[in-house]
MITIKE-440645 format. One line per 3 residues: number of its first residue (from 1); their letters; for each residue x, z, y of C-alpha. Coordinates in steps of 0.02 Angstrom, whole numbers, plus 32768, in hexadecimal, padded with zeros to 4 digits. Example, Ala and Ser with C-alpha at 12.3 -4.5 7.8 and 13.67 -1.06 7.14 Angstrom:
1) AS) 8267 8186 7F1F; 82AC 8165 7FCB
//
This chain:
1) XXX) E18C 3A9F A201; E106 3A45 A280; E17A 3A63 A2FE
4) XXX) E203 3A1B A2AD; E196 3991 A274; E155 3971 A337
7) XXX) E214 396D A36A; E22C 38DC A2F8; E189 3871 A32A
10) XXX) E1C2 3893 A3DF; E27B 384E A3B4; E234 37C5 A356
13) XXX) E1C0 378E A3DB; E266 3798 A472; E2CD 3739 A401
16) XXX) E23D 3698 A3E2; E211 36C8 A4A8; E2CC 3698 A4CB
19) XXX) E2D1 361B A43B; E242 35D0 A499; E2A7 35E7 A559
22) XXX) E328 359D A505; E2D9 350A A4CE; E274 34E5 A563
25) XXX) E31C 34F2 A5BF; E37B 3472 A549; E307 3405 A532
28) XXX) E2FF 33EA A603; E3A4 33CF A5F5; E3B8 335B A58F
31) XXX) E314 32FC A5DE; E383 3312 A673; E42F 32F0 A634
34) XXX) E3C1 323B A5E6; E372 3226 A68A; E419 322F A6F0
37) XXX) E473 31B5 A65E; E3E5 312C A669; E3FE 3146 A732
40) XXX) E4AA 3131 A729; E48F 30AB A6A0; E428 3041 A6FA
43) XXX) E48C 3058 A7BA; E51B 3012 A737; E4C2 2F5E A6FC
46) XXX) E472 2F47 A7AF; E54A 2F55 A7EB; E57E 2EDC A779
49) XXX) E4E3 2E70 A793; E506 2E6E A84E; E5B1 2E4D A81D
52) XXX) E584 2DBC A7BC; E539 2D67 A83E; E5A5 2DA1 A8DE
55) XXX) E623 2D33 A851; E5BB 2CA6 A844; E58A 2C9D A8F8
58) XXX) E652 2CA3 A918; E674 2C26 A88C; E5DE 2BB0 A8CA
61) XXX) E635 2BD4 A998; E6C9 2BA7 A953; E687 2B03 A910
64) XXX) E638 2ABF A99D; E6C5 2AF2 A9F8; E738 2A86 A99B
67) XXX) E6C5 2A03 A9A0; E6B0 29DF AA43; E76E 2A01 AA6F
70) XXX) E782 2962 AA01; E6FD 290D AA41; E755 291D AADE
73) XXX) E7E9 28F0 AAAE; E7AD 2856 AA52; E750 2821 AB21
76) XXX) E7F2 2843 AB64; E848 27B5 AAF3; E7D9 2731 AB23
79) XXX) E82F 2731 ABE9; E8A5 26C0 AB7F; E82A 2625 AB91
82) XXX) E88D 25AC ABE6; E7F3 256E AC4A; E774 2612 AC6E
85) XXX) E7BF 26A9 ACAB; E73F 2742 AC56; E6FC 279F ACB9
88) XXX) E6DE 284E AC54; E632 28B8 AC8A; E5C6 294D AC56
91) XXX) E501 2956 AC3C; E4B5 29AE ACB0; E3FF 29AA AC94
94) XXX) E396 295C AC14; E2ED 294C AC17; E284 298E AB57
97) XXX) E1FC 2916 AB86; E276 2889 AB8A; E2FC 28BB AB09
100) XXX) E317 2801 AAD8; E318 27B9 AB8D; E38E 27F5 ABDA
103) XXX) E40A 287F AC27; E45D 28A4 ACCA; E50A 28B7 ACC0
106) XXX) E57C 2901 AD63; E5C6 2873 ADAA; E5A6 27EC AE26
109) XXX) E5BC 2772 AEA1; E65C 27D4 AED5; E6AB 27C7 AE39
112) XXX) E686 2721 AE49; E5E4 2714 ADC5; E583 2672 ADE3
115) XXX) E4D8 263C ADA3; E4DD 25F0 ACD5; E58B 2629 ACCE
118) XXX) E59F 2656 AC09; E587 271C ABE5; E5D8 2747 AB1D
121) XXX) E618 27E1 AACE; E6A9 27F4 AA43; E634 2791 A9CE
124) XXX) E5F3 271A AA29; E571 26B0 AA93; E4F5 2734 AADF
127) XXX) E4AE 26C5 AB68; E4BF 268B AC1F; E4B1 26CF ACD5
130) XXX) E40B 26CD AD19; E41E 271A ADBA; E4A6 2757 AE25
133) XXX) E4B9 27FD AE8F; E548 2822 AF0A; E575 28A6 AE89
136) XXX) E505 287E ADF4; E4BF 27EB AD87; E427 27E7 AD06
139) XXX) E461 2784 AC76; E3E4 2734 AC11; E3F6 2729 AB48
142) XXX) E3E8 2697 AAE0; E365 26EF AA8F; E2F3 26CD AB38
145) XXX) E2B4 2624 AB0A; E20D 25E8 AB8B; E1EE 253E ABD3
148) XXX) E256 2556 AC58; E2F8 25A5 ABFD; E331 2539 AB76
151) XXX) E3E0 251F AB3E; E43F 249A AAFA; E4B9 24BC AA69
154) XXX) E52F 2460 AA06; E518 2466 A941; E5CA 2428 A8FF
157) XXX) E5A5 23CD A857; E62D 2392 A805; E6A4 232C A882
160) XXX) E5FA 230B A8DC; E5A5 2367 A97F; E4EA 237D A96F
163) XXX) E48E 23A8 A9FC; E3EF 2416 AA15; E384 249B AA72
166) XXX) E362 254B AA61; E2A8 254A AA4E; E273 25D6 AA03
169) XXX) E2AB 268D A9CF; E26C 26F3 A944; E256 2794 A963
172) XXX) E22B 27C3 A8AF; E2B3 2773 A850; E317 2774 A8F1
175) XXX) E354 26A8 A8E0; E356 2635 A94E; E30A 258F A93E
178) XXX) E364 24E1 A986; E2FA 245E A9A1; E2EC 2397 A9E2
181) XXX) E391 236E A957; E378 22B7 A94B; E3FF 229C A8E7
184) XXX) E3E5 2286 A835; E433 2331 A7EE; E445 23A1 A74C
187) XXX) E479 2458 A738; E528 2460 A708; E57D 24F9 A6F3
190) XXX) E5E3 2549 A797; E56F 24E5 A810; E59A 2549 A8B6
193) XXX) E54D 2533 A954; E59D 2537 A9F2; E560 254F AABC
196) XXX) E590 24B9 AB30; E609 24B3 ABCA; E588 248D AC54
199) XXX) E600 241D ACB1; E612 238D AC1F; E5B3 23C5 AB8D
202) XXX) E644 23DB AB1F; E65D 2470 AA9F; E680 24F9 AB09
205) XXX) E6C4 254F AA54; E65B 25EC AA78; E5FA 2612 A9DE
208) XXX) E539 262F A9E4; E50B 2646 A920; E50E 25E8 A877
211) XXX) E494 2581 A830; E42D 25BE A795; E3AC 2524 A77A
214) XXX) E389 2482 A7AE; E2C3 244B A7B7; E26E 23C5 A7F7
217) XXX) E1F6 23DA A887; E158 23DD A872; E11D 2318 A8B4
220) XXX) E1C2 22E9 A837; E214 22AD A8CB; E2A6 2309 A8E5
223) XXX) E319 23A7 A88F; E30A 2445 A8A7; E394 24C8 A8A0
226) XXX) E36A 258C A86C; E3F8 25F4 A8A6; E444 2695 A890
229) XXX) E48B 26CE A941; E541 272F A931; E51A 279D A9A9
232) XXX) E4A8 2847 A99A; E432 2857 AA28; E40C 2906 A9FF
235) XXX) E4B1 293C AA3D; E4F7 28EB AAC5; E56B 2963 AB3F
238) XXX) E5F4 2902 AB73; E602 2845 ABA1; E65E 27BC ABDD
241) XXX) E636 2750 AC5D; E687 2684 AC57; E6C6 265D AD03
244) XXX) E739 25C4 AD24; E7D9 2602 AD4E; E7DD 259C AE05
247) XXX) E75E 25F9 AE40; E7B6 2699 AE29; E84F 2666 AE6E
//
């Protein structure tokens, strides 16, 4: 009977001793089979995130891409002026410390680049030639207003040609401010204003910016013109440089 008894203690205790085995064996499966899920899991969303953005980095390529091919495209239409041939160039170096002075673009005096010929993009007015390079030229923007580099524009109001000078740029609101107006003006709506041929001071047609107020100066003695330029000086790559067609001939 005691021995019978002892038998069944001793099966009772292999079976919870396997019970227990069993469980300890299970259970690091399953902490293992959860482990390798929330690996796998997780190697899953980091796949589709890089996939998300290896799309938008393709989609965002493929933007600027298309961009600039019409931005091109729209420099390569203006060779039709029937009195500047367009000479199209690349930046090549821009200076951070100067990012509203000016650039150097890749052509020069052999492509036949002179000094204050007119540099513009697809938009429009970006500024003039400062200084000329056999195979180079530093344009300076409009935006690079001192004592010694001020511009005359052309504000068309109405049937009427106002003249003025690029006196100031602000940096802030990023306008540009045309002073020494001594005509007797008002903001009207569509006021454009326009750079000058340098031969004869007539509208030269290339558009600068529009006008977005009229003030008076501050001794009230003349107008003063706050304007929006066309062009975006943060991203200027490719140019055109105004050249009169004799000289390329």
């Amino acid at each position: 009977m005691y021995k019978k008894r002892r038998n069944s203690d001793e099966n009772l205790l292999y079976i919870l001793l396997l019970v227990f085995i069993l469980t300890i064996i299970f259970t690091g499966l399953s902490n293992t089979l959860r482990d390798s899920f929330n690996v796998i899991k997780g190697s899953i969303t980091t796949k589709n995130k890089t996939i998300e953005v290896t799309d938008l980095s393709l989609k965002t390529y493929i933007y600027n891409l298309e961009k600039e091919m019409d931005e091109m495209s729209n420099l390569l239409k203006l060779n039709k002026n029937e009195k500047y041939k367009c000479v199209n160039a690349n930046v090549i170096n821009r200076n951070p410390s100067f990012w509203y002075e000016s650039v150097t673009i890749n052509k020069g005096s052999l492509d036949n680049i002179e000094k204050d010929n007119i540099v513009i993009n697809n938009i429009g007015v970006i500024g003039k030639i400062n200084k000329v390079y056999n195979n180079s030229s530093e344009v300076s923007f409009i935006t690079n207003v001192n004592s010694k580099n001020k511009t005359t524009v052309a504000i068309k109001y109405n049937d009427e040609i106002v003249y003025g000078t690029i006196s100031k740029y602000d940096y802030n609101k990023k306008e540009l401010i045309i002073s020494e107006i001594t005509t007797n003006i008002e903001y009207i709506d569509n006021m454009e204003v326009f750079s000058l041929d340098l031969n004869n001071n007539n509208l030269s047609g290339l558009l600068i910016g529009k006008v977005i107020k009229i003030e008076k100066d501050k001794n009230d003695l003349s107008k003063i013109a706050v304007v929006k330029p066309v062009v975006d000086f943060n991203s200027i790559k490719y140019v055109c440089v105004m050249v009169k067609w004799y000289i390329c001939l």
